[in-house]
C-alpha positions, 0 to 999 in steps of 0.5 A, spaced: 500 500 500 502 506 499 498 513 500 496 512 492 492 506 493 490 507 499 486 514 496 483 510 490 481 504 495 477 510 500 475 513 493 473 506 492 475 508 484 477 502 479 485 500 477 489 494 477 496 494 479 502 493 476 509 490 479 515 490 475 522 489 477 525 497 476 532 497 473 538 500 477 542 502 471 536 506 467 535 513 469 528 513 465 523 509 470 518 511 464 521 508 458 524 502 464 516 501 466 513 500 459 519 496 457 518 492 463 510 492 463 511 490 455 505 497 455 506 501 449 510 508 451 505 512 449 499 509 455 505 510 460 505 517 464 510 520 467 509 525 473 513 531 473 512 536 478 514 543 475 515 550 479 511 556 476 515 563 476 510 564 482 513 558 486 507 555 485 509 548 485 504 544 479 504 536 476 503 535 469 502 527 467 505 527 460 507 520 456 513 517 457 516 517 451 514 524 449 516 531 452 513 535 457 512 543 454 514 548 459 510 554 454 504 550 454 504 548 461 505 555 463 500 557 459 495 552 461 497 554 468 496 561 467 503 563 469 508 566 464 513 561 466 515 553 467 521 549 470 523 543 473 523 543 480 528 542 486 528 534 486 529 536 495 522 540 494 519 535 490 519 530 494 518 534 500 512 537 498 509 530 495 513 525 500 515 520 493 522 519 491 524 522 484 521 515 479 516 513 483 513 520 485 505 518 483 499 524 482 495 521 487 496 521 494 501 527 495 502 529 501 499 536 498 496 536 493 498 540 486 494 542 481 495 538 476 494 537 468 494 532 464 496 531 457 490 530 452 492 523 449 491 520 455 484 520 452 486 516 446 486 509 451 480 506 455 486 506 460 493 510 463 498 507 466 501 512 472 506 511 478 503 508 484 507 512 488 514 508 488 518 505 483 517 499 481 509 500 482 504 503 476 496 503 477 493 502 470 487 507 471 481 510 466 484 518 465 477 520 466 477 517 473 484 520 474 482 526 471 477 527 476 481 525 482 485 530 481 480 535 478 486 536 473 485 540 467 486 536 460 490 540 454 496 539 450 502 538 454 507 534 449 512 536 444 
C-alpha cells in the first residue's frame, strides 16, 4: 500500500496494479516501466512536478516517451513561466522519491494537468507512488481525482 492506493481504495475508484522489477542502471523509470510492463510508451505517464515563476509548485502527467512543454504548461497554468523543480522540494512537498513520485496521494496536493492523449486509451498507466509500482487507471477517473485540467502538454 502506499498513500496512492490507499486514496483510490477510500475513493473506492477502479485500477489494477502493476509490479515490475525497476532497473538500477536506467535513469528513465518511464521508458524502464513500459519496457518492463511490455505497455506501449505512449499509455505510460510520467509525473513531473514543475515550479511556476510564482513558486507555485504544479504536476503535469505527460507520456513517457514524449516531452513535457514548459510554454504550454505555463500557459495552461496561467503563469508566464515553467521549470523543473528542486528534486529536495519535490519530494518534500509530495513525500515520493524522484521515479516513483505518483499524482495521487501527495502529501499536498498540486494542481495538476494532464496531457490530452491520455484520452486516446480506455486506460493510463501512472506511478503508484514508488518505483517499481504503476496503477493502470481510466484518465477520466484520474482526471477527476485530481480535478486536473486536460490540454496539450507534449512536444
Amino acid at each position: 500500500m502506499t498513500p496512492a492506493t490507499r486514496l483510490l481504495d477510500a475513493h473506492r475508484t477502479e485500477y489494477r496494479l502493476h509490479t515490475y522489477e525497476p532497473s538500477t542502471a536506467h535513469s528513465d523509470y518511464g521508458i524502464d516501466a513500459s519496457n518492463q510492463l511490455g505497455v506501449a510508451a505512449a499509455r505510460v505517464f510520467k509525473t513531473l512536478v514543475v515550479e511556476l515563476d510564482s513558486h507555485e509548485l504544479v504536476v503535469a502527467a505527460v507520456p513517457v516517451a514524449a516531452r513535457l512543454d514548459m510554454k504550454r504548461l505555463a500557459a495552461a497554468a496561467g503563469a508566464k513561466k515553467a521549470f523543473m523543480a528542486d528534486r529536495v522540494r519535490v519530494e518534500k512537498t509530495t513525500g515520493y522519491v524522484l521515479g516513483g513520485v505518483s499524482p495521487l496521494g501527495q502529501k499536498k496536493p498540486l494542481r495538476s494537468f494532464i496531457d490530452v492523449s491520455a484520452g486516446d486509451f480506455p486506460t493510463i498507466y501512472v506511478s503508484g507512488g514508488r518505483r517499481g509500482l504503476e496503477i493502470e487507471i481510466d484518465a477520466c477517473l484520474l482526471g477527476d481525482l485530481l480535478e486536473a485540467r486536460f490540454c496539450v502538454l507534449a512536444r
